[in-house]
N, CA, C and O atoms as CSV, one atom per row, in Angstrom:
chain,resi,resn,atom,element,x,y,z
A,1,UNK,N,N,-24.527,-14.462,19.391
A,1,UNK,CA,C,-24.901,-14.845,20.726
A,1,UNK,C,C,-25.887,-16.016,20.681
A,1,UNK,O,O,-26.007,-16.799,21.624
A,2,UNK,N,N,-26.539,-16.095,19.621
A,2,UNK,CA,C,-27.804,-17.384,19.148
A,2,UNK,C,C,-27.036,-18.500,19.595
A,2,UNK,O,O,-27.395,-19.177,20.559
A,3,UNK,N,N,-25.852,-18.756,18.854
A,3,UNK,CA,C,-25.099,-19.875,18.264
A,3,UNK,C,C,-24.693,-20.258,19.966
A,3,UNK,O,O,-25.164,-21.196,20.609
A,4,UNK,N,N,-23.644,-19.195,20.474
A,4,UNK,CA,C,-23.341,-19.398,21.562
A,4,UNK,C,C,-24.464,-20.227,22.868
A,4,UNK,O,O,-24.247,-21.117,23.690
A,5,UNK,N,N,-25.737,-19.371,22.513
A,5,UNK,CA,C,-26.390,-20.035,23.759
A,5,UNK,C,C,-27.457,-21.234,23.295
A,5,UNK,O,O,-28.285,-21.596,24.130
A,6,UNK,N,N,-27.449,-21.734,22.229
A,6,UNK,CA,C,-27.647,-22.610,21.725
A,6,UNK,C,C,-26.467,-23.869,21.943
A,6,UNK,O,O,-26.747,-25.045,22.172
A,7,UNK,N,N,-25.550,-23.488,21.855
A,7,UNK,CA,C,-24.412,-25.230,21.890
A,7,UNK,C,C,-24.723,-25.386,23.227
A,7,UNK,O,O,-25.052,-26.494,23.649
A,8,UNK,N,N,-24.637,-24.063,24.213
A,8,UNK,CA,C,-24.721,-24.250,25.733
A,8,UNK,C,C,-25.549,-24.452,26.237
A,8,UNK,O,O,-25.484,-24.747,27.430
A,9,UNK,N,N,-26.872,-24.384,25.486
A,9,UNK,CA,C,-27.971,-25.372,26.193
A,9,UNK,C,C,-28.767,-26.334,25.835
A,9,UNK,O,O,-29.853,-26.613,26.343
A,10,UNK,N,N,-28.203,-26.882,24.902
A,10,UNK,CA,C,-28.326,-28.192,24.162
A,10,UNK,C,C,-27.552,-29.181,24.959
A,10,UNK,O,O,-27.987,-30.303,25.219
A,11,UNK,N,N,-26.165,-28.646,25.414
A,11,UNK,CA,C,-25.472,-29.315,26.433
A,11,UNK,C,C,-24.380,-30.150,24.828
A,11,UNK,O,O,-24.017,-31.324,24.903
A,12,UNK,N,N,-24.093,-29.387,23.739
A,12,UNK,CA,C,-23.434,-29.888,22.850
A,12,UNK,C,C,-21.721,-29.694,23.345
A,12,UNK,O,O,-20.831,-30.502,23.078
A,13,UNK,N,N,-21.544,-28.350,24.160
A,13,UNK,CA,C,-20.482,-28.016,24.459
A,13,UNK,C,C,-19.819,-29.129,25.318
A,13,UNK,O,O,-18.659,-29.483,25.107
A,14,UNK,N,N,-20.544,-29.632,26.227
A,14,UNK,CA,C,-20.023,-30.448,26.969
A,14,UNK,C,C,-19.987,-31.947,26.597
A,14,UNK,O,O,-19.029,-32.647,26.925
A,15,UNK,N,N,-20.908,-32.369,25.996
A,15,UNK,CA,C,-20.736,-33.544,25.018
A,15,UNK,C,C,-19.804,-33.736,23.933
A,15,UNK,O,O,-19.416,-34.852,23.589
A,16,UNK,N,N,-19.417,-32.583,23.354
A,16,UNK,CA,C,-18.460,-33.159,22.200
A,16,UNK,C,C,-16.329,-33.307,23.247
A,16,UNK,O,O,-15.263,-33.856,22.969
A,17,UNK,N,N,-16.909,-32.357,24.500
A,17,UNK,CA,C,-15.708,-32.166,25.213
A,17,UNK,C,C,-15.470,-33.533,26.091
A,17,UNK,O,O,-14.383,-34.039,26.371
A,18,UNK,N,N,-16.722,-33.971,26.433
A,18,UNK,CA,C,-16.428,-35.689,26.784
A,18,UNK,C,C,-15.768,-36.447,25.860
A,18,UNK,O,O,-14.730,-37.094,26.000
A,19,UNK,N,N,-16.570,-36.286,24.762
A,19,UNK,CA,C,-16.015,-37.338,23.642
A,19,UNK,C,C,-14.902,-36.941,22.865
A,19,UNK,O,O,-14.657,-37.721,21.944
A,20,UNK,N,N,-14.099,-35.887,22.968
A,20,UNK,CA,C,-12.921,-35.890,22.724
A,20,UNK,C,C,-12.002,-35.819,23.581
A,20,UNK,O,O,-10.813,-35.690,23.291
A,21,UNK,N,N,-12.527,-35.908,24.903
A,21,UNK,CA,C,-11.370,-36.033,26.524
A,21,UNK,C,C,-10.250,-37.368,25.939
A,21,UNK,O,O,-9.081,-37.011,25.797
A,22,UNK,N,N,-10.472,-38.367,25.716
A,22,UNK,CA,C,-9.626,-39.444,25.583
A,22,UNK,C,C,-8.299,-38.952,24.621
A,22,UNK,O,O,-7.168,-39.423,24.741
A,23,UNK,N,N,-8.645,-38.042,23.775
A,23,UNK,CA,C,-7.567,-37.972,23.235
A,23,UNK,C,C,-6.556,-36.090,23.411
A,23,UNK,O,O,-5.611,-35.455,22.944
A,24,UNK,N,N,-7.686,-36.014,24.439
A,24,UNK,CA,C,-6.500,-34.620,25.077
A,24,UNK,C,C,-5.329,-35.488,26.081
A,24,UNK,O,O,-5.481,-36.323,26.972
A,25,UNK,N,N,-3.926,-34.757,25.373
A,25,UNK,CA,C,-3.121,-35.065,25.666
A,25,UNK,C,C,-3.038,-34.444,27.262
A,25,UNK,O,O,-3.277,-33.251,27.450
A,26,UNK,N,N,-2.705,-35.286,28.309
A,26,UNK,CA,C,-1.943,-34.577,29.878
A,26,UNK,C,C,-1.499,-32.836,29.672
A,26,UNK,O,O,-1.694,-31.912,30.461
A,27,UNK,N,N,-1.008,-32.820,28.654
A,27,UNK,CA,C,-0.050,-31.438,29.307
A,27,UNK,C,C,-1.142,-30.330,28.163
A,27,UNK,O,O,-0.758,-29.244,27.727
A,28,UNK,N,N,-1.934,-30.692,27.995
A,28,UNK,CA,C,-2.746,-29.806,27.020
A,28,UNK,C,C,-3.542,-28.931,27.917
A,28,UNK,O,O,-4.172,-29.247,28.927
A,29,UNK,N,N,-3.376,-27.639,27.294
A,29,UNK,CA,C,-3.615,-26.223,27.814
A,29,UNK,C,C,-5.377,-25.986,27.686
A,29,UNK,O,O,-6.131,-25.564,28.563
A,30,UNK,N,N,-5.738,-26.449,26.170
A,30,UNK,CA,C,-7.283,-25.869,25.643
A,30,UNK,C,C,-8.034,-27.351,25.495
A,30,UNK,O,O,-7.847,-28.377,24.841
A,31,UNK,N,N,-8.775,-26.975,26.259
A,31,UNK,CA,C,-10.198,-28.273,26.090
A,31,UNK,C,C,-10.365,-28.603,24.782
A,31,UNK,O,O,-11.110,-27.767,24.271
A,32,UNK,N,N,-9.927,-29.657,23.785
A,32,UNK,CA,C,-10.174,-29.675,22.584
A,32,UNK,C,C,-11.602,-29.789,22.207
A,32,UNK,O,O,-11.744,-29.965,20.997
A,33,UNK,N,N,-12.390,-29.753,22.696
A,33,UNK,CA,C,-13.940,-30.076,22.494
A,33,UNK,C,C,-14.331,-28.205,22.305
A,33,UNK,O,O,-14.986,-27.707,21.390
A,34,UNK,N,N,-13.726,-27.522,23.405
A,34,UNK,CA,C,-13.902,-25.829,23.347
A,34,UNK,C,C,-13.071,-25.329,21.836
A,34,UNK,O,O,-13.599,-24.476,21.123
A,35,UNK,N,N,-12.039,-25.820,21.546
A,35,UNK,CA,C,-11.288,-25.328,20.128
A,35,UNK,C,C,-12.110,-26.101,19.212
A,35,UNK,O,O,-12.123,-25.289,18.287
A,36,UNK,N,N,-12.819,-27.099,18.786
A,36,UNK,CA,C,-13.847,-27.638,17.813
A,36,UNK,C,C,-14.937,-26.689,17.897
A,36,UNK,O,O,-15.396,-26.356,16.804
A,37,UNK,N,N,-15.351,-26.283,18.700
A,37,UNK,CA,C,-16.759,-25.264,18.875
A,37,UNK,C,C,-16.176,-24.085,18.370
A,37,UNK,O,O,-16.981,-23.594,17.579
A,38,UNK,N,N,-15.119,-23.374,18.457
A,38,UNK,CA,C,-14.548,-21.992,18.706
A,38,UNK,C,C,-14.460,-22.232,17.055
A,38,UNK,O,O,-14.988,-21.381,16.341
A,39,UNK,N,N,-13.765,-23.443,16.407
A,39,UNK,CA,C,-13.458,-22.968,14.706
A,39,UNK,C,C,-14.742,-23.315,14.652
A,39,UNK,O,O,-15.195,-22.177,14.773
A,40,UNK,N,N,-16.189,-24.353,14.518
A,40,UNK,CA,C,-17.378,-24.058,14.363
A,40,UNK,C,C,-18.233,-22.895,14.258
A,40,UNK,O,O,-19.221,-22.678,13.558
A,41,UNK,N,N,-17.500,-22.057,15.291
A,41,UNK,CA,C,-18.567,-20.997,15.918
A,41,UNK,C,C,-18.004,-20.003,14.483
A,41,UNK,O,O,-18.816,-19.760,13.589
A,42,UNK,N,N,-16.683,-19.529,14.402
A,42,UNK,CA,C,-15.595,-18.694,13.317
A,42,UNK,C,C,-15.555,-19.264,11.951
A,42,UNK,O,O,-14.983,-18.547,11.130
A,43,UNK,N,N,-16.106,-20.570,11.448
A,43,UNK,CA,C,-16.710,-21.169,10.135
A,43,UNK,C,C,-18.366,-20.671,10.156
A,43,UNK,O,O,-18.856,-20.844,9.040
A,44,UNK,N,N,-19.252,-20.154,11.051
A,44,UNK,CA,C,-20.592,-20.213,11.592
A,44,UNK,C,C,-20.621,-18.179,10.645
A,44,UNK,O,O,-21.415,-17.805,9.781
A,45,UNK,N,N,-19.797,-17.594,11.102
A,45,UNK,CA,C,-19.978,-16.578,11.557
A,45,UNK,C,C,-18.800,-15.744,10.233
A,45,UNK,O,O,-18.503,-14.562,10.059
A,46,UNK,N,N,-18.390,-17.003,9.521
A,46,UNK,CA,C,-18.086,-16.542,7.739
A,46,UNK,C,C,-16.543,-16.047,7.544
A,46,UNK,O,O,-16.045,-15.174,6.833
A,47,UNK,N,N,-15.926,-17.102,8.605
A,47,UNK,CA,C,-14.662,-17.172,8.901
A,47,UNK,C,C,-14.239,-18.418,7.806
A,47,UNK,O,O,-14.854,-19.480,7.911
A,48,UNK,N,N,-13.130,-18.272,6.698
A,48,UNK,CA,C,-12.937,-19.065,6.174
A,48,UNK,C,C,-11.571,-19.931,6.242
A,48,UNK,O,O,-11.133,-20.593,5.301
A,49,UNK,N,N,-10.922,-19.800,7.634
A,49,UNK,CA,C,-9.152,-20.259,7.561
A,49,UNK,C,C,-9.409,-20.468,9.796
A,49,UNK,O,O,-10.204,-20.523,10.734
A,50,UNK,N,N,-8.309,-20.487,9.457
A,50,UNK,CA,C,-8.119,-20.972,11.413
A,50,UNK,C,C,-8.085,-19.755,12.108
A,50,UNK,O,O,-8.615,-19.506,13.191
A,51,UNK,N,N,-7.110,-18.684,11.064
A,51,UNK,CA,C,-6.635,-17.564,12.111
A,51,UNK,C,C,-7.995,-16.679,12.334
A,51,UNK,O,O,-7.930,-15.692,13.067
A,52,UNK,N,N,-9.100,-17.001,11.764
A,52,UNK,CA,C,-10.553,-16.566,11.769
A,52,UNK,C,C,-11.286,-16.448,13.094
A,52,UNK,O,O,-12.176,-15.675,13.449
A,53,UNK,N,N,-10.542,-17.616,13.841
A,53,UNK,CA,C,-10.827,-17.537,15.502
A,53,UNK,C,C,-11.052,-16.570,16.456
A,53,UNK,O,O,-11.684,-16.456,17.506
A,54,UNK,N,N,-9.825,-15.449,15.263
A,54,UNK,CA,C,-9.401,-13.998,16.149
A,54,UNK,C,C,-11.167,-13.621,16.227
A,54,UNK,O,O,-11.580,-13.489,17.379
A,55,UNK,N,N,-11.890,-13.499,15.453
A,55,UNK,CA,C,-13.136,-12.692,15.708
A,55,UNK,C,C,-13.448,-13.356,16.767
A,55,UNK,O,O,-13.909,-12.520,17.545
A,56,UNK,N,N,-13.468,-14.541,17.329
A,56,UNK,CA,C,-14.258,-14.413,18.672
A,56,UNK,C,C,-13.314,-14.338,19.542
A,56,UNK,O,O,-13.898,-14.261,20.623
A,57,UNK,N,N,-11.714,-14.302,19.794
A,57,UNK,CA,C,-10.818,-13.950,20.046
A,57,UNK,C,C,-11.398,-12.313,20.651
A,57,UNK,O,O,-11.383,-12.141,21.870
A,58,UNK,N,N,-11.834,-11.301,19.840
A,58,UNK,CA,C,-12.105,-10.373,19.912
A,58,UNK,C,C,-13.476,-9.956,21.052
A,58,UNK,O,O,-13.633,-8.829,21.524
A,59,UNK,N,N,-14.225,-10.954,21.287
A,59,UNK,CA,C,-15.347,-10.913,22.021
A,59,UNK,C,C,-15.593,-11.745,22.998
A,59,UNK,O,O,-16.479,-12.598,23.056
A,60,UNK,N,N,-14.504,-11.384,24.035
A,60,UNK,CA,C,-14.623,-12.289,24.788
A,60,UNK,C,C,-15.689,-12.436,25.923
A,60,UNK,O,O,-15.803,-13.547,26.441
A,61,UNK,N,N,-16.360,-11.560,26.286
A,61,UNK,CA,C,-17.529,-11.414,26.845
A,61,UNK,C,C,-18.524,-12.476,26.287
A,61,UNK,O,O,-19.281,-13.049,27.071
A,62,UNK,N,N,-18.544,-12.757,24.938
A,62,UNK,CA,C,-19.587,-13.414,23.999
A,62,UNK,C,C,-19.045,-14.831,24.085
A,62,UNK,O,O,-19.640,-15.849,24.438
A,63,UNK,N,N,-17.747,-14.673,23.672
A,63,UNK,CA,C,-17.620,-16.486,23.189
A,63,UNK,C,C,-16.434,-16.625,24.441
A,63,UNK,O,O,-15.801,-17.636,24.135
A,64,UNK,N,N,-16.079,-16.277,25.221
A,64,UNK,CA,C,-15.506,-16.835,26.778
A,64,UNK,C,C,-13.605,-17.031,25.878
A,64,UNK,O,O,-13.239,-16.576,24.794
A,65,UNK,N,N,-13.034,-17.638,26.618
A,65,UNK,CA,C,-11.651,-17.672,26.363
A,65,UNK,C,C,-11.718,-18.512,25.131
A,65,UNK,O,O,-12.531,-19.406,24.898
A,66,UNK,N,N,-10.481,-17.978,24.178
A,66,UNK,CA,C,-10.833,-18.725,23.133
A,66,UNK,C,C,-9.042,-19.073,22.540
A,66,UNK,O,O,-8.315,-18.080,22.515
A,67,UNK,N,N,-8.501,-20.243,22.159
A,67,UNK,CA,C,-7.535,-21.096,22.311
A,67,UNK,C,C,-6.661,-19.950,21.445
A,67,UNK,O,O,-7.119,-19.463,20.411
A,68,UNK,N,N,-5.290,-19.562,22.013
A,68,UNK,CA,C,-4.232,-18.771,20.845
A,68,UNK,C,C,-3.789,-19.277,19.914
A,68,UNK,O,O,-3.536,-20.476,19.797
A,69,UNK,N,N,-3.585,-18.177,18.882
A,69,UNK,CA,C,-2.818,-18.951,18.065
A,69,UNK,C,C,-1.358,-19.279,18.383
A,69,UNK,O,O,-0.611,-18.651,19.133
A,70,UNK,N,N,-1.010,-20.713,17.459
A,70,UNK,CA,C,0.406,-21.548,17.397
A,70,UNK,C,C,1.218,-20.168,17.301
A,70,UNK,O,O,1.283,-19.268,16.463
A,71,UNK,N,N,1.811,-20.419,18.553
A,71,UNK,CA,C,3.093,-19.750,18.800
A,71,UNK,C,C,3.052,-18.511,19.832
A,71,UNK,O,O,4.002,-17.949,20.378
A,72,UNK,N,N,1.542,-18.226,19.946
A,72,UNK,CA,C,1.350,-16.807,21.057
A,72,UNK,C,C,1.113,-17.345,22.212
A,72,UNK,O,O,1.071,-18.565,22.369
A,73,UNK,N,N,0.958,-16.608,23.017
A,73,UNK,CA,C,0.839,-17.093,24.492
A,73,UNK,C,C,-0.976,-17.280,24.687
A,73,UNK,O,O,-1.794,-16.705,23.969
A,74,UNK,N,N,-1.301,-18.171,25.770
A,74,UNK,CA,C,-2.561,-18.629,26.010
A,74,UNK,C,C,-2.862,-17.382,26.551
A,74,UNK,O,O,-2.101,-16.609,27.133
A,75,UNK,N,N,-4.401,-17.225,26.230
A,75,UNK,CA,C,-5.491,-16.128,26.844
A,75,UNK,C,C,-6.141,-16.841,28.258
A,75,UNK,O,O,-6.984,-16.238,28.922
């Protein structure tokens, strides 16, 4: 929860989501700036691969909607 309310009030969440807006594609589902934080947060928290996401996948109260994996349906 540190980590979490730390990016969010540093205002990092929304800064790295500006600066990667230019290259979210139109038809894109997940804020790519929110999926950079989400594998940050799941590399943070001793996640060593992508599908590692699932742990905050799992807490969504804590880390808010968090991007599916390739091939499942969006949360």
């Amino acid at each position: 929860m540190l980590l979490v309310e730390t990016v969010r009030k540093s205002g990092l969440d929304t800064a790295i989501s500006a600066a990667l807006a230019p290259w979210r594609k139109p038809r894109a589902v997940h804020d790519p700036g929110k999926v950079l934080l989400d594998v940050a947060l799941a590399v943070a928290l001793g996640g060593d691969c992508l599908a590692d996401v699932a742990m905050l996948r799992a807490e969504p109260d804590v880390f808010g909607p968090v991007a599916s994996d390739p091939g499942l349906p969006a949360h």
